[in-house]
Each structure stands twice: as C-alpha cells, then as structure tokens.
KOLGU-742422 format. One record per residue (C-alpha): residue number from 1; residue in three letters; z, x, y. Coordinates in nm, 2 decimals. Each point is the difference from the previous one (the first is absolute). Example, Ala and Ser with C-alpha at 12.3 -4.5 7.8 and 13.67 -1.06 7.14 Angstrom:
<nodes>
  nr rest     pz     px     py
   1  ALA   0.78   1.23  -0.45
   2  SER  -0.07   0.14   0.34
</nodes>
This chain:
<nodes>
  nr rest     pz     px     py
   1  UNK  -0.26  20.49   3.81
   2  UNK   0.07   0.28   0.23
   3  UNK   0.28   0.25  -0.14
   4  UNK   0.22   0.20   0.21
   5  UNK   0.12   0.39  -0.12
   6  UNK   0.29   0.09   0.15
   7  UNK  -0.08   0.39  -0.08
   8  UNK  -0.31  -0.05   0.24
   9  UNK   0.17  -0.15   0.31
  10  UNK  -0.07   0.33   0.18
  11  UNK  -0.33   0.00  -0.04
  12  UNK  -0.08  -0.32   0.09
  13  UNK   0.16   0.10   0.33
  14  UNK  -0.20   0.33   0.05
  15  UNK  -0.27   0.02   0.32
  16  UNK  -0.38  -0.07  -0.18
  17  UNK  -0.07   0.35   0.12
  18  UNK   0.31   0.22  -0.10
  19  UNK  -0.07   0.19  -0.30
  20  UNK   0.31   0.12  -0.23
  21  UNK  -0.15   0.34  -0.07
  22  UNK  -0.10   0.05   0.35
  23  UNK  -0.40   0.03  -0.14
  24  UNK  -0.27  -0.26   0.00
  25  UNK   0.10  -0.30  -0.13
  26  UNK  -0.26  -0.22  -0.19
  27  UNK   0.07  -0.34  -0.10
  28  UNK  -0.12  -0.15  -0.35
  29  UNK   0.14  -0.32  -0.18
  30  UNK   0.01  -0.05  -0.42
  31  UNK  -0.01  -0.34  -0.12
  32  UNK   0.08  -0.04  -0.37
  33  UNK  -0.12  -0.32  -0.19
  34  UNK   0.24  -0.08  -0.30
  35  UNK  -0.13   0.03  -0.34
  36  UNK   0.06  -0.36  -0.06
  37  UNK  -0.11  -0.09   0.30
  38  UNK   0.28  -0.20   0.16
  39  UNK   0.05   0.22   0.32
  40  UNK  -0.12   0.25   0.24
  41  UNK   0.21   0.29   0.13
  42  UNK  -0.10   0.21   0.27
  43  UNK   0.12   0.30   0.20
  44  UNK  -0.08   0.16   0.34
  45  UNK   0.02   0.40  -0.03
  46  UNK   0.00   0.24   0.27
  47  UNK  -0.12   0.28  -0.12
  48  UNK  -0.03   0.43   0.12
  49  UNK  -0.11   0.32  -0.14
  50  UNK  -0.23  -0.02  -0.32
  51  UNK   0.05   0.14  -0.33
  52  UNK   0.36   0.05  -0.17
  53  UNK   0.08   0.06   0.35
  54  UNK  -0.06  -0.36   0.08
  55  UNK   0.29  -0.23   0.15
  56  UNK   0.03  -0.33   0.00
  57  UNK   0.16  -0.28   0.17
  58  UNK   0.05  -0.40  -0.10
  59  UNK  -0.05  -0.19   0.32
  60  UNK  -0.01  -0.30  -0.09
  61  UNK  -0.05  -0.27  -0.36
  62  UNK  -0.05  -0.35  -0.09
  63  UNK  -0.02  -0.18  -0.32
  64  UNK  -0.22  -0.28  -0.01
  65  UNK   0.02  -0.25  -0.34
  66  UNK  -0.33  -0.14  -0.08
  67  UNK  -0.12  -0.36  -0.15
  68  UNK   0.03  -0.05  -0.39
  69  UNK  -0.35  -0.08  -0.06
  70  UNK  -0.08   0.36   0.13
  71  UNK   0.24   0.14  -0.29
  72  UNK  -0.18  -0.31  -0.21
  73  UNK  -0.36   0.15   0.05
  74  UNK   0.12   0.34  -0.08
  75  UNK   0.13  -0.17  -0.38
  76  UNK  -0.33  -0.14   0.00
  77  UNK  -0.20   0.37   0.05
  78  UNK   0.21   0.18  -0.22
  79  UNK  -0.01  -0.30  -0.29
  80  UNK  -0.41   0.04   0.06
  81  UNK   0.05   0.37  -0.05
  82  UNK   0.16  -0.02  -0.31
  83  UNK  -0.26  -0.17  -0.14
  84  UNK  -0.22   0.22   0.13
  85  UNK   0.17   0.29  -0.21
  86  UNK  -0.06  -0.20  -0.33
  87  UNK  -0.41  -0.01   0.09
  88  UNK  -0.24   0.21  -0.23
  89  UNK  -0.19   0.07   0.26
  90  UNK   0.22   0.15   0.22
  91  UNK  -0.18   0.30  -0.03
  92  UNK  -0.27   0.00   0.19
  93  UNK  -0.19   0.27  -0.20
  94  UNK   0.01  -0.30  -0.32
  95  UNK  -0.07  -0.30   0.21
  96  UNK  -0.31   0.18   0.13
  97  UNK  -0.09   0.11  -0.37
  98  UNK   0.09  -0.37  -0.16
  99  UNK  -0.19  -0.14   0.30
 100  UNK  -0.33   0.25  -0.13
 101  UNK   0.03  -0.18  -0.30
 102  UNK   0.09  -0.36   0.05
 103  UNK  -0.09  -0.21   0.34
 104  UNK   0.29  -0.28  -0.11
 105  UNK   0.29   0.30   0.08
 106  UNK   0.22  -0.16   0.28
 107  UNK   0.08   0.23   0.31
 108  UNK   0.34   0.15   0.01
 109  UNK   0.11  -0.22   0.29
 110  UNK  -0.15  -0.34  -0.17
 111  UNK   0.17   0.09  -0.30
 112  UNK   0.32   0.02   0.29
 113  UNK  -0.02  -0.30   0.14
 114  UNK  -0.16  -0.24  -0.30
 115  UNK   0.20  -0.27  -0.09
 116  UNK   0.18  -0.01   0.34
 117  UNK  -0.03  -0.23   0.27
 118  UNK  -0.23   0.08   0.31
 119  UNK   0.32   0.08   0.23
 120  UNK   0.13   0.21  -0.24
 121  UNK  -0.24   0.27  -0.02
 122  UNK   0.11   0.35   0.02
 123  UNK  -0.26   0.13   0.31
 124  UNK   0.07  -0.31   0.22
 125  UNK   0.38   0.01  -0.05
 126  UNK   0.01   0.39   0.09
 127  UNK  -0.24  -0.02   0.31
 128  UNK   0.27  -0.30   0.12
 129  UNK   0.28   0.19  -0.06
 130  UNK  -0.16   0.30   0.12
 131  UNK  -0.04  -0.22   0.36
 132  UNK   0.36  -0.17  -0.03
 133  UNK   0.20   0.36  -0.03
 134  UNK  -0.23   0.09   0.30
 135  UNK   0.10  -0.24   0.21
 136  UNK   0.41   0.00  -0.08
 137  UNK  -0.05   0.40   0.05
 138  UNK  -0.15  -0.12   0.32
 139  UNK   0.32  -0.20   0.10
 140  UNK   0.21   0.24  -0.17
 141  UNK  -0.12   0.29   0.28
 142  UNK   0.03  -0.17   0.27
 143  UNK   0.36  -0.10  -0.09
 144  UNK   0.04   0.33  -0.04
 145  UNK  -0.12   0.12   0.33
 146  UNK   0.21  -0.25   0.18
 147  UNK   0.30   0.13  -0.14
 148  UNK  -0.07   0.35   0.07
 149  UNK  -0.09  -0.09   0.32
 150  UNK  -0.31   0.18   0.05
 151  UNK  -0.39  -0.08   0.03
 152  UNK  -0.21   0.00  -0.24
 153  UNK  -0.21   0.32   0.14
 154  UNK   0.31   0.21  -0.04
 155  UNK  -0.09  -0.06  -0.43
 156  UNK  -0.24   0.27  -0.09
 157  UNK  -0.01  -0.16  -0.37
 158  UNK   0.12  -0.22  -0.25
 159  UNK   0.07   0.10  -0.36
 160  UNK  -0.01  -0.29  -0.24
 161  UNK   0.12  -0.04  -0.41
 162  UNK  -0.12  -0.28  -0.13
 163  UNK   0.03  -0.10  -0.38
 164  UNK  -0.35  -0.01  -0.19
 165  UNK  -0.15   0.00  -0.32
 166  UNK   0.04   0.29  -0.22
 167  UNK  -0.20   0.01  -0.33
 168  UNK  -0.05   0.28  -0.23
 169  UNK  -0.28   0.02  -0.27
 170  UNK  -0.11   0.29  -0.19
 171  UNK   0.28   0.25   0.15
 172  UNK  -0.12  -0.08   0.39
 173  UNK   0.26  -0.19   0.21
 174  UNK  -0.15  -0.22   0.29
 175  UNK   0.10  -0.17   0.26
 176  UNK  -0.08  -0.26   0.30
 177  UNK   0.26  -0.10   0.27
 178  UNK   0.04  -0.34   0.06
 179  UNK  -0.02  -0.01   0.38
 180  UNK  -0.27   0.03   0.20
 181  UNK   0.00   0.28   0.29
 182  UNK  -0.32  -0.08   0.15
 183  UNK   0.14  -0.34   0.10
 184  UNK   0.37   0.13   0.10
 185  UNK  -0.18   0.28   0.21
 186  UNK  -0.20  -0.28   0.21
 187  UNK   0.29  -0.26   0.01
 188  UNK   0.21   0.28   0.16
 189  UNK  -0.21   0.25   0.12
 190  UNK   0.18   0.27  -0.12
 191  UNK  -0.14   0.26  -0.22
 192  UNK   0.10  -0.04  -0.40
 193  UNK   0.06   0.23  -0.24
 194  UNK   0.03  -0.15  -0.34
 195  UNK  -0.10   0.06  -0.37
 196  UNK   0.20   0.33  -0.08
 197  UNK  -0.03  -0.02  -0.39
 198  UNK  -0.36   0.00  -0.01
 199  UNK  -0.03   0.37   0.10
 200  UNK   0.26   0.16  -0.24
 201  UNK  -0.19  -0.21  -0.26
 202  UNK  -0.34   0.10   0.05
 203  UNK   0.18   0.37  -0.03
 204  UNK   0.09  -0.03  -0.32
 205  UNK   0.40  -0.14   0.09
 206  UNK   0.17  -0.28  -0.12
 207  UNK   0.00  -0.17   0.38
 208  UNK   0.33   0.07   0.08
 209  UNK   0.31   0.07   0.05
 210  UNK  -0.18   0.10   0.37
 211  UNK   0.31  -0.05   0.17
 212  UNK   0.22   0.32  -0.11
 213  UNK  -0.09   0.20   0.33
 214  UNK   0.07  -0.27   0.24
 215  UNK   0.30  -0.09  -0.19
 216  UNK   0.10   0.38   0.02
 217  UNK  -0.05  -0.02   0.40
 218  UNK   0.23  -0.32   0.01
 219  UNK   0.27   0.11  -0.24
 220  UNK   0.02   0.42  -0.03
 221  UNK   0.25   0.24   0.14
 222  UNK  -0.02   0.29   0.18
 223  UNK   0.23   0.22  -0.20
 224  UNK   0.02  -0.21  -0.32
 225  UNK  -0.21  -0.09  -0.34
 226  UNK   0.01  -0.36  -0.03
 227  UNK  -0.08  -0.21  -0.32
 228  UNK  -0.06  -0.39   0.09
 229  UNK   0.04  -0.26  -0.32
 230  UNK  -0.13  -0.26   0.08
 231  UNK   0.12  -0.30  -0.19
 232  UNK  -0.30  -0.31   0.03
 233  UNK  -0.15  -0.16  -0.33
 234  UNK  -0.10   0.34  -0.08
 235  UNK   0.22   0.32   0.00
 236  UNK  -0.14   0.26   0.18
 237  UNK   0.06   0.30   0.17
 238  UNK  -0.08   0.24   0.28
 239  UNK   0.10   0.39   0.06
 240  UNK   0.01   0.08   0.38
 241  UNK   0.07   0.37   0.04
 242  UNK   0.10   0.14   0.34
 243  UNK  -0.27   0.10   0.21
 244  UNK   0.03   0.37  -0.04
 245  UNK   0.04  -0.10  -0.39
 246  UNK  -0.33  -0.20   0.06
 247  UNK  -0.19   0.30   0.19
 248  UNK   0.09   0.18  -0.31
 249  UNK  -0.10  -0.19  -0.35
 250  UNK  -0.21  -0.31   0.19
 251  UNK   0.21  -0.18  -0.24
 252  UNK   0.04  -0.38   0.11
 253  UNK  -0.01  -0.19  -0.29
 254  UNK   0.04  -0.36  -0.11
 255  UNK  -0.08  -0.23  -0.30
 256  UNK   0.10  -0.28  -0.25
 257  UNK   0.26   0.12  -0.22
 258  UNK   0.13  -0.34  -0.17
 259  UNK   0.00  -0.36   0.02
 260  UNK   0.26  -0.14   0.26
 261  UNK   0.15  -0.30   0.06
 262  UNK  -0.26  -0.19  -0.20
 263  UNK   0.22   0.09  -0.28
 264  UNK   0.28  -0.20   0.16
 265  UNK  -0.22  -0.25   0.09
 266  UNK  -0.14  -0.02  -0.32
 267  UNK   0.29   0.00  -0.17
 268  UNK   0.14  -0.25   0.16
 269  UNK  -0.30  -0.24  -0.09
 270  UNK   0.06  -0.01  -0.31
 271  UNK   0.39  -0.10  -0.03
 272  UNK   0.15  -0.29   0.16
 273  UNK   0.35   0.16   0.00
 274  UNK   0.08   0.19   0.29
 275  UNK   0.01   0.37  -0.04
 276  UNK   0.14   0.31   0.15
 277  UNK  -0.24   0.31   0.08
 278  UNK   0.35   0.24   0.05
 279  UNK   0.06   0.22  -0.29
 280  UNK   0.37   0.00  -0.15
 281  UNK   0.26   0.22   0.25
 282  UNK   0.06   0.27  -0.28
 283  UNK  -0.34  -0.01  -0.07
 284  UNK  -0.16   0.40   0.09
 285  UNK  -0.39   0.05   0.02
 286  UNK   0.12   0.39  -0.14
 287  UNK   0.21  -0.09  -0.30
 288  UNK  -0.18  -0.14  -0.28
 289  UNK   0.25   0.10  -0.29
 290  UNK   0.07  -0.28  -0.20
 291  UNK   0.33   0.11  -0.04
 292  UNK   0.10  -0.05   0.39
 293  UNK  -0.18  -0.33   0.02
 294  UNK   0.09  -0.33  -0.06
 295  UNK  -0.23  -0.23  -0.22
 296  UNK  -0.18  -0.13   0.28
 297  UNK  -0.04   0.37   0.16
 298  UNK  -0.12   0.07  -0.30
 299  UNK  -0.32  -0.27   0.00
 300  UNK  -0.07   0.09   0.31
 301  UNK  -0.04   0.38  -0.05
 302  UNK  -0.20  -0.09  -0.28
 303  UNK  -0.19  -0.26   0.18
 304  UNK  -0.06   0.28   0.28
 305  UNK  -0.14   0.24  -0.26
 306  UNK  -0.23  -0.21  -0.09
 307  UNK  -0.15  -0.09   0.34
 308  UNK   0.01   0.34   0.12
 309  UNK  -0.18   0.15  -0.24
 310  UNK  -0.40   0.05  -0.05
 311  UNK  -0.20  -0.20  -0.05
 312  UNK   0.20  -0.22   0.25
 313  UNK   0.08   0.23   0.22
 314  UNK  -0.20   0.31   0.09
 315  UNK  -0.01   0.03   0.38
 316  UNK  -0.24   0.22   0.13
 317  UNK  -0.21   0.05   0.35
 318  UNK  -0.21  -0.15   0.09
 319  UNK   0.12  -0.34  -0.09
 320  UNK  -0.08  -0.32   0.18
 321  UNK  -0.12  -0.34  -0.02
 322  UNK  -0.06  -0.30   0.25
 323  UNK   0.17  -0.21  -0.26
 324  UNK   0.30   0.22  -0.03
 325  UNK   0.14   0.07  -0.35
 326  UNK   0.01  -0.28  -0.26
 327  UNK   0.37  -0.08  -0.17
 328  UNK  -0.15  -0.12  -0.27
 329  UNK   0.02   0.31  -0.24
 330  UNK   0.35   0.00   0.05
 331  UNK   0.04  -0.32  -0.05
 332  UNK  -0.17   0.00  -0.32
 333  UNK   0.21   0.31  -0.16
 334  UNK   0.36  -0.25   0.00
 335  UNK  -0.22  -0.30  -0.17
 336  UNK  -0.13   0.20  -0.26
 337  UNK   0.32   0.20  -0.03
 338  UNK   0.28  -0.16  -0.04
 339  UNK   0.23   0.26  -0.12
 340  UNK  -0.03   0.12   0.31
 341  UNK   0.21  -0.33   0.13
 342  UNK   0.29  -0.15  -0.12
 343  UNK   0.03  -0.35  -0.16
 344  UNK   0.11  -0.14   0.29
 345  UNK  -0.06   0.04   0.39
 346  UNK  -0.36   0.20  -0.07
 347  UNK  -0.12  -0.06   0.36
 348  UNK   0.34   0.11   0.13
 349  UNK  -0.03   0.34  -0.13
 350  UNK  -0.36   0.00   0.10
 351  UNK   0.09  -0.09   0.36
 352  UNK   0.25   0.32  -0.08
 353  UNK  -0.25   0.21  -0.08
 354  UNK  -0.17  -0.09   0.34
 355  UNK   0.14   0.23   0.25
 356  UNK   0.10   0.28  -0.23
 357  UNK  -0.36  -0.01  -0.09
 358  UNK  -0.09   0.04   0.34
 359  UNK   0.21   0.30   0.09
 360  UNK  -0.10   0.18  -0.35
 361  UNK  -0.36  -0.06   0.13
 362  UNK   0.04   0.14   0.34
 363  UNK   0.19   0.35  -0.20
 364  UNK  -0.34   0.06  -0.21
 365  UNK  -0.22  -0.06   0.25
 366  UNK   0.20   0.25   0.27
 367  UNK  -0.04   0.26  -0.32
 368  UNK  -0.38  -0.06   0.02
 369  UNK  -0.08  -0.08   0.34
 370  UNK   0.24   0.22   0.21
 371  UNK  -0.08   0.37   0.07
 372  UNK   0.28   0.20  -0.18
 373  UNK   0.04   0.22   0.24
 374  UNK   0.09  -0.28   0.30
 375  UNK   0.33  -0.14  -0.04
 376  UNK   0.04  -0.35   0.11
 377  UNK   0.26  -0.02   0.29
 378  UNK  -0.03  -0.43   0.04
 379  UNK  -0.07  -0.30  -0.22
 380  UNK  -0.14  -0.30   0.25
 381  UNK   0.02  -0.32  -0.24
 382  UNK  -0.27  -0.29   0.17
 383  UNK   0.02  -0.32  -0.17
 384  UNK  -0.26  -0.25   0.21
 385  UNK   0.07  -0.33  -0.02
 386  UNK  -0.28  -0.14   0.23
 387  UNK  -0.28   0.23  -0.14
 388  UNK   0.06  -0.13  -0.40
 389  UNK  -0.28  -0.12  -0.19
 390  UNK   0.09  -0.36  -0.10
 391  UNK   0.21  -0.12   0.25
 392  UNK   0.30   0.26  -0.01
 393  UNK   0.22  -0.07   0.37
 394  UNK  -0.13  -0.35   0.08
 395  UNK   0.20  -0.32  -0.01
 396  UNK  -0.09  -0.14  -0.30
 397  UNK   0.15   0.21  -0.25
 398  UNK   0.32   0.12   0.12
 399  UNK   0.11   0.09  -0.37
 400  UNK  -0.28   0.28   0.01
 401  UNK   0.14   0.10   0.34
 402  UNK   0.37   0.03  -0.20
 403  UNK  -0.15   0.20  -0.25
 404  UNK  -0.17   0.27   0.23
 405  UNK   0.33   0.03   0.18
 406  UNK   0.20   0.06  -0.34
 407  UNK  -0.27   0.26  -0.12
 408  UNK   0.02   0.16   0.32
 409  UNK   0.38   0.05  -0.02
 410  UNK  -0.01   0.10  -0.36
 411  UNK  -0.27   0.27   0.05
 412  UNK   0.16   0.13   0.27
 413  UNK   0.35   0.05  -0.25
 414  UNK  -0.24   0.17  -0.26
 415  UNK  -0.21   0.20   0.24
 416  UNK   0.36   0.16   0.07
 417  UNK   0.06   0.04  -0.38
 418  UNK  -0.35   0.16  -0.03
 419  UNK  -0.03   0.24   0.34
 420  UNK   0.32   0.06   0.04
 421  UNK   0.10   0.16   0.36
 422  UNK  -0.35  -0.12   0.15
 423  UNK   0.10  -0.24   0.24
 424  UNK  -0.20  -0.39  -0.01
 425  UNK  -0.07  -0.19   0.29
 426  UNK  -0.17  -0.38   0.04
 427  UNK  -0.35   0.06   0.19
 428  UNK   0.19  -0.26   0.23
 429  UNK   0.23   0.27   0.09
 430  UNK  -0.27   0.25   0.15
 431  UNK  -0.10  -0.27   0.24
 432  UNK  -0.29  -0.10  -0.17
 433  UNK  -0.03  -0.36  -0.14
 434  UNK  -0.19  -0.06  -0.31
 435  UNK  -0.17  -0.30   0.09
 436  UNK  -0.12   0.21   0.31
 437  UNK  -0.09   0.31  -0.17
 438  UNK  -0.36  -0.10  -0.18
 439  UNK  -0.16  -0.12   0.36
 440  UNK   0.11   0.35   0.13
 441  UNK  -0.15   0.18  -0.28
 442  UNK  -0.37  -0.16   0.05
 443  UNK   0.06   0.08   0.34
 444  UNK   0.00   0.35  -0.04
 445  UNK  -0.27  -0.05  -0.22
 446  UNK  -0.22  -0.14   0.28
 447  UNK   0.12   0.29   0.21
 448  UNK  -0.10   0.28  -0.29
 449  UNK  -0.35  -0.17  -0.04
 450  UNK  -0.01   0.07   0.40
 451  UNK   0.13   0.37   0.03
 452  UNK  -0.19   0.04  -0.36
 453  UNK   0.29   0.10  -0.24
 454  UNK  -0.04  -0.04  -0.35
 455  UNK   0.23  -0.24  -0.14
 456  UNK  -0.11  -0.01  -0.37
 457  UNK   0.12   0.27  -0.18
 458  UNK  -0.10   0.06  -0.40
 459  UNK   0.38   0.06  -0.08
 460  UNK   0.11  -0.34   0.08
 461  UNK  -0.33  -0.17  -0.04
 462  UNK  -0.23   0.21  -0.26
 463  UNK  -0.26   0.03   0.24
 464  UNK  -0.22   0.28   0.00
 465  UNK   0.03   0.13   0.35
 466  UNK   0.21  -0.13   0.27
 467  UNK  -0.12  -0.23   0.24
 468  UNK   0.01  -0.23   0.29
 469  UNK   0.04  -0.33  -0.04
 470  UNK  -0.15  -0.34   0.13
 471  UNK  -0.22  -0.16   0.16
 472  UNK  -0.08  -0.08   0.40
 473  UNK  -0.13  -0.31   0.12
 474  UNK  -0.06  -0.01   0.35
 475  UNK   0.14  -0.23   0.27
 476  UNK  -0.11  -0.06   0.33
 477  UNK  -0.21   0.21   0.19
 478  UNK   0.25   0.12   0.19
 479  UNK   0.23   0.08  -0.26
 480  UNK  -0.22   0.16  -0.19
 481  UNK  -0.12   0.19   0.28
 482  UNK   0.40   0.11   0.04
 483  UNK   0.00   0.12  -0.35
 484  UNK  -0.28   0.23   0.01
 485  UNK   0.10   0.18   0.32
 486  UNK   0.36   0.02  -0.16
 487  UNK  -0.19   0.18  -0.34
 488  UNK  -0.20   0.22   0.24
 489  UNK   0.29   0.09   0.25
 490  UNK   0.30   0.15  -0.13
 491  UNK  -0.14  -0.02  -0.35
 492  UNK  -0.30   0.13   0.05
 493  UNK   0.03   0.30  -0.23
 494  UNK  -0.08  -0.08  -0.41
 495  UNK   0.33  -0.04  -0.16
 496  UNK  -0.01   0.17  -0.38
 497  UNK   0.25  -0.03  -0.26
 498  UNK   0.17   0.34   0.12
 499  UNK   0.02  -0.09   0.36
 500  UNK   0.18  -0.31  -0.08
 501  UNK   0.31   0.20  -0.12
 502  UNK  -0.04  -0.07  -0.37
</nodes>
C-alpha cells in the first residue's frame, strides 16, 4: 500500500539532479521494520553537507504491510527467548563449569528448543525469518525507487532497523537483528547498513536511543530550543537546542522518562466499562490544596503523588529500554491502595490520573534533563500512531486509536497549564509526519556511518565514548565500488568528533 504525503509533492516533482542546498546531493533510503512486525516503512533521503550542518530532504516513502505469519514467527522467537531467560545456564561461564563436572548437562540451545516440535525451533525459525524480511525489504526498495523515480545506482546505501532479540544477563544487554543483510544486499545489490545497537552496546551503552541526532536534523530550529514528547507506549523525551546552543554545551539529549500509553492501554484491559483519559475541566496540575479541589480532584492529586514519587518515579539520563517502560508499578500502587481510590469509579480516576501524570512527568524530567541556563522557546508534542508497539494506528483497534487522540488533546491542555507562554505544536504541523519520521532517522544513520559521525553519545546512551554506528554489507560490485570512491572523494579526510560540529 503505497501512501501519498501531500507536504512532499514538491519534491517528488524536483529534477533527480537539483540539489536544495545547491551542494552535492547524495541519495540514501531508511527502511524501518515494525517492532511487531506487521509492516515495513521506508523513506528516500536526499541528503548534503555532513555533520550538524547536514540537510536533508524526503523524496519519496512507501509503506508496505507484511503476511501474519511473519509477525507469527516473530511471537514464536521471542516466546523461545523467554525461555531462554529462565535457563541456569544462561551463563556461559556456569554451563562450561557444570559441563566440567557432569557430561548429562544439556546445551543452552537444547535446553531452548526441548520439548518443542522440530519446526519450531529457535535457530531455524530466525534464519527463515531472517531470509523472509530480506526478501519484502527487497520488494519494499524497489517500490521505493519506482516512486522516486530514479535508478537504483543513484542509492549510495540503505539503512535498515529491524526488531531483534534483546537479552540481558549478568548486567550486559545483547542483541541480534532479525533480518538478514547479507541476503537484502544480494537480492538488491545495494549496499546495507544495519545492526546499529550492537556498537553502542559493546561500548558500554544501553543500545539506544541512537536516533536523537538524526531526529535533531529532521526536527531542530535555527533560532529556537526545541523539546519533542513523544507520546508512544512509552513517554519519552528529546531536548534539541539551536545549533549555536548545540556548538556550545553538545547537549542533545533524549531518554525514557515514563510509561505512555501502555497505561491507557492497560488500563483499559482491565475494566469492561468505558472510560475517559481527560481529567475533570477545573481540574489544575499546579493546585493541589485540598481546599480548592473537589473530592475527585482530591484522589487524583493524591493518586499523582503517589506515582510521581521515588521509588516509582526517579527519571534520570541515561534511561532506555527496547521494551519501553512497564505500567505495571503503577498499576500495582491503586490495587494495593485503595485509599487512594474512591469506592466507586477506581479506574475512572485512574484513567484521570493518566494525562496529568504525564505532564507532571515531563515538568521533573525538564528540571533534570534541561540545561538551566537554555530556555525552552517550543514544545513539539509527537504522538505516532503507526510506530506503536502492539498494534497502536492499525484497523483493528480503533478504541486504542480514540484513546491516543484524547491523550493527545488533554496533554496538550496541561502542557499549557505546565509551560505556560511556550507555545505547542503537533510534529504534523512542522511538516513532518510521524509515521515518516523513523525511516528518515536510520537514513541519516546510514549517512553518519558513511561521512563517519558518531551517533552514540554516553549522555543519551551511557556509553563510554561516542561512536559510529552500524554495520555495512556490501552490494554489488558496482555499488560497492560507488561507495568507496564516494568515502575517498569528498570525504576523504578522517572525520573526528570535533570536526563533526559536536
């Protein structure tokens, strides 16, 4: 299913050779699989300049949905994985030690699949998938291409995100990607650059966010500090200074601050009365005396206190995980509290507490995350409705899709309460579309890897060092060949952190 933006119509209309900043122009695509697996979205970038000095272009994007039994397999892997997590000998340091001393000790990955039928084992299932994702990136590309009208040796690169297997043991955090690169790279002979976690991990960072500098190319202002909430299953937030800001304090930052609309969704799971998610009109984030509330004001500043307070609530950089944050805590505090509900309605002043929680979440972490000395001139609220873990935006939950949109209004009446006189504006509003804006970001991070700009930074991530990111899979000869006198050409100098701009 092909999708048409209506802020991109003069692009798509722009000669293959004209370049918007009037320097070279380089062309790389992002494709993006869906956590879940259920579609692929992908973007065509044109792209000038390097470091924060880089611009950027959409040329061209497609969405393409993909079969249920690839989302099926990926159920499978993760089910497989889980059980995995529960082995004693996940450790390899103790299955080599128990194997010492006992020659009946199972290997991890018999211990994986035992009990499970033939087809159903882990490493077959993930070197099929692997191949399937391949081949719909294939298709995907080429879709692509046709729509931007352009051959395929005007790509210098391809950046792909596909979901994986994370697994931590012992403190480490590891991960594999699902697709498989080598495969994509010969089905479309374009060269791949894939794997971006792996890097940051093997640095000592959580594996992401990684996107906060290509976000901050797509979304900053010249002349203004920007904070971006983004809104998904996860609340989470990103600080975009201005670019002489940024010269300055090298201070994009982004993390996980709280969970997101999983609360909603989680709270709406477990009543089967219909529920509203917008706090009572006289109800004010800033006034918490009892004696200017009404008795449900009243439960839901109490409610608030309780779920924005330690050990709950402690946001701090860096802060970020794959699986987002869990609602559960929270959820936990009103069953094992009730004085904290009334008698009747408790999920209604839970689904209360929602939004205001929200806002109240975004005020602490701007205390902790936000130089002091930066004011912040724009708010830029992003609530993604393709891009949710779970099936957020697609057809077959249209009450989730009701609730995002009542959240969104509500935040953006509190975000007033909360920052008053800083303007907010929808991402949509910027001419940026959400379900657009992940594809761009791994774009750029294709286009870093090239020019050799770190995009990990210890901040966001809690790496040790900044770094580039992924990995590069060569395509054809030719392509390849393209690549490498690009890299030795105008880039032929050693890029350092400094040189970069940041």
């Amino acid at each position: 299913m092909v999708f048409r933006i209506p802020f991109l119509s003069k692009m798509l209309h722009r000669s293959p050779s004209e370049s918007p900043t009037g320097t070279t122009e380089v062309r790389f695509a992002g494709c993006v699989v869906d956590d879940a697996c259920h579609a692929i979205h992908a973007v065509m970038l044109a792209t000038s300049g390097t470091g924060i000095e880089l611009k950027c272009d959409i040329v061209a994007a497609i969405r393409m949905n993909l079969p249920p039994e690839i989302a099926q397999m990926v159920q499978l892997l993760r089910e497989q994985n889980n059980l995995y997590r529960h082995s004693p000998y996940r450790d390899a340091t103790k299955y080599c030690e128990a194997k010492d001393t006992d020659d009946h000790v199972p290997s991890p990955s018999a211990e994986l699949t035992s009990g499970q039928p033939a087809e159903h084992a882990a490493i077959p299932t993930a070197m099929i998938l692997g191949r399937r994702l391949a081949e719909f990136e294939d298709a995907t590309l080429r879709r692509l291409l046709q729509k931007a009208r352009m051959p395929v040796e005007r790509l210098l690169a391809v950046g792909v995100w596909s979901p994986g297997m994370w697994h931590t043991a012992d403190g480490e955090r590891f991960f594999q990607p699902f697709a498989d690169s080598a495969a994509f790279a010969e089905l479309s002979g374009v060269n791949v650059i894939d794997d971006f976690p792996s890097r940051d991990l093997a640095v000592g960072g959580l594996g992401g966010p990684l996107t906060p500098l290509a976000d901050w190319i797509l979304l900053h202002h010249e002349l203004r500090n920007r904070l971006v909430i983004e809104l998904g299953p996860t609340l989470r937030l990103a600080w975009f200074p201005k670019p002489r800001s940024l010269r300055v304090h090298r201070s994009i930052l982004a993390g996980d601050i709280a969970p997101g609309l999983s609360l909603c969704d989680a709270m709406r799971r477990r009543t089967p009365t219909p529920i509203q998610f917008t706090p009572p009109s006289n109800f004010r984030l800033n006034d918490s005396n009892v004696q200017n509330n009404s008795d449900e004001n009243s439960f839901i500043h109490a409610l608030l206190a309780q779920w924005s307070t330690p050990p709950l609530f402690s946001p701090t950089l860096p802060c970020w995980s794959p699986d987002g944050i869990s609602p559960e805590p929270w959820l936990n505090v009103c069953s094992s509290a009730s004085e904290f509900s009334p008698p009747t309605e408790p999920f209604q002043i839970m689904a209360s507490c929602a939004v205001p929680f929200f806002a109240a979440a975004i005020r602490h972490a701007v205390h902790t995350m936000v130089p002091k000395d930066i004011p912040i001139d724009e708010l830029i609220l992003d609530v993604p409705m393709e891009r949710y873990h779970g099936g957020y935006g697609r057809s077959g939950d249209p009450e989730a899709v009701a609730v995002a949109q009542e959240c969104e209004r509500s935040l953006t009446t509190q975000l007033a309460d909360v920052f008053p006189g800083i303007p907010c504006y929808s991402i949509q509003s910027l001419g940026v579309s959400s379900e657009w804006r992940s594809p761009a970001s791994v774009a750029l991070l294709a286009r870093f890897f090239i020019d050799r700009t770190p995009s990990s930074f210890p901040a966001s991530t809690g790496a040790n060092a900044p770094r580039v990111l992924g990995r590069l899979t060569p395509g054809a000869a030719a392509a390849f060949e393209r690549l490498i006198r690009w890299m030795n050409g105008e880039h032929l100098a050693a890029r350092t952190l400094r040189s970069t701009g940041l």
